[in-house]
PLY file of the C-alpha trace (Angstrom):
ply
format ascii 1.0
element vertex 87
property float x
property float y
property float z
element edge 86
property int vertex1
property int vertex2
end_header
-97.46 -115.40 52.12
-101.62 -114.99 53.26
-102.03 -114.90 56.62
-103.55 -118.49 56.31
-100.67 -119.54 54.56
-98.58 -118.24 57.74
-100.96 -119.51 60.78
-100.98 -122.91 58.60
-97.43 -123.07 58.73
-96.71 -122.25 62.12
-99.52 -124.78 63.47
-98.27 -127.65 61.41
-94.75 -127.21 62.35
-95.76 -126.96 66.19
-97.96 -130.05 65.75
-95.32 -132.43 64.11
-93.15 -131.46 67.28
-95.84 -131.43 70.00
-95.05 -134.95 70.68
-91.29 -135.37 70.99
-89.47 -135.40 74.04
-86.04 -133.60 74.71
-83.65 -134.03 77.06
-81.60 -131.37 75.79
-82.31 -127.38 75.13
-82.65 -127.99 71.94
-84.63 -124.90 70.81
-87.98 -126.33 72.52
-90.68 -124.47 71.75
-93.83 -126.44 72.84
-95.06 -127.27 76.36
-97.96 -127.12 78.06
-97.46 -122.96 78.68
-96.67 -122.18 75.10
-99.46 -124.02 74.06
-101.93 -122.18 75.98
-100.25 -118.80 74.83
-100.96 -120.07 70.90
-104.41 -121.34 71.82
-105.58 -117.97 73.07
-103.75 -116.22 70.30
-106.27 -118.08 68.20
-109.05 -117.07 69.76
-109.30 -120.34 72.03
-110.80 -120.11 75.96
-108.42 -122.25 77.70
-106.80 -121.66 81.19
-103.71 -119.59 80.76
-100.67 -122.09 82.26
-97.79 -119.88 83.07
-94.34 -121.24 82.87
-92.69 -123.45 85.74
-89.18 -123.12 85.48
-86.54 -121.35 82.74
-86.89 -123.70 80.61
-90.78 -123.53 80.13
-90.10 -119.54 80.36
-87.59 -120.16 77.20
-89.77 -122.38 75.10
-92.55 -119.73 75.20
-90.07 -116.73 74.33
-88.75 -119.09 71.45
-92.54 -119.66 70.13
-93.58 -116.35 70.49
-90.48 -115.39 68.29
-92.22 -117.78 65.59
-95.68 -116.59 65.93
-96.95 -115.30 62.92
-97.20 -111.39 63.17
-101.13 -111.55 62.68
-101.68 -113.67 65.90
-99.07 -111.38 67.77
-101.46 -108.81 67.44
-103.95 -110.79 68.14
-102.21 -111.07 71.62
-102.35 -107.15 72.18
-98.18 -106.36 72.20
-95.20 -106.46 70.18
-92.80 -109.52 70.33
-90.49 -108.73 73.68
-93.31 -106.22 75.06
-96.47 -107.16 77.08
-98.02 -109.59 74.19
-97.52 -113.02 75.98
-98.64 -111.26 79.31
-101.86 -109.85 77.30
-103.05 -113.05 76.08
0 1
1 2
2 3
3 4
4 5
5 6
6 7
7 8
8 9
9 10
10 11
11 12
12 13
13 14
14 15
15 16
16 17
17 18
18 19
19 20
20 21
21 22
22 23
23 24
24 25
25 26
26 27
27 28
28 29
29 30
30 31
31 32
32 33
33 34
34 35
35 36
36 37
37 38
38 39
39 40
40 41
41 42
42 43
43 44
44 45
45 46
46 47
47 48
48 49
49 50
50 51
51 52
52 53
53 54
54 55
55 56
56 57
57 58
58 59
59 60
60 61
61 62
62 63
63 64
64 65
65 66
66 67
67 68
68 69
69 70
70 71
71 72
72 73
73 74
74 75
75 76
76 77
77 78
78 79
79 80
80 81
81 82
82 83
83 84
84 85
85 86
C-alpha cells in the first residue's frame, strides 16, 4: 500500500470510532491524548494532552501500535522508544 493509502486508512478507521463510548477496555484507542499524538504526527500545532490515568496511557500505546510507519517517523522514534514523547 502508498503511504496515502496507509494514513487514509488509519484516519478513517480512527474517525468512525472517535465517537463511541466504552465502558469496557475494549482495545480503545482514541481519546483526547491519542488524538493530539496523531494530530502532531500529521504535522498539526495543537497542545500536546498527556494521558490522565492507565487507561488514557493504554489507548495511546494501542494507537501508536496502529500508526502507519511513515507518521512514526514523523514523530522522531521507533514504536516502544521515545516517538510518542518526541511528538
Amino acid at each position: 500500500m502508498s503511504k496515502a493509502s496507509d494514513d487514509i486508512q488509519f484516519l478513517a478507521k480512527r474517525a468512525s470510532r472517535a465517537n463511541g463510548v466504552s465502558f469496557t477496555d475494549d482495545g480503545r484507542d482514541t481519546g483526547v491524548s491519542s488524538n493530539s499524538i496523531v494530530s502532531r504526527a500529521y504535522g498539526l500545532k495543537v497542545k500536546q494532552e498527556m494521558p490522565y490515568d492507565q487507561s488514557d496511557l493504554d489507548a495511546c500505546e494501542r494507537m501508536f501500535a496502529k500508526l502507519p510507519a511513515a507518521q512514526e517517523n514523523a514523530c522522531g522514534g521507533t514504536r516502544y522508544g521515545t516517538g510518542a514523547q518526541s511528538c
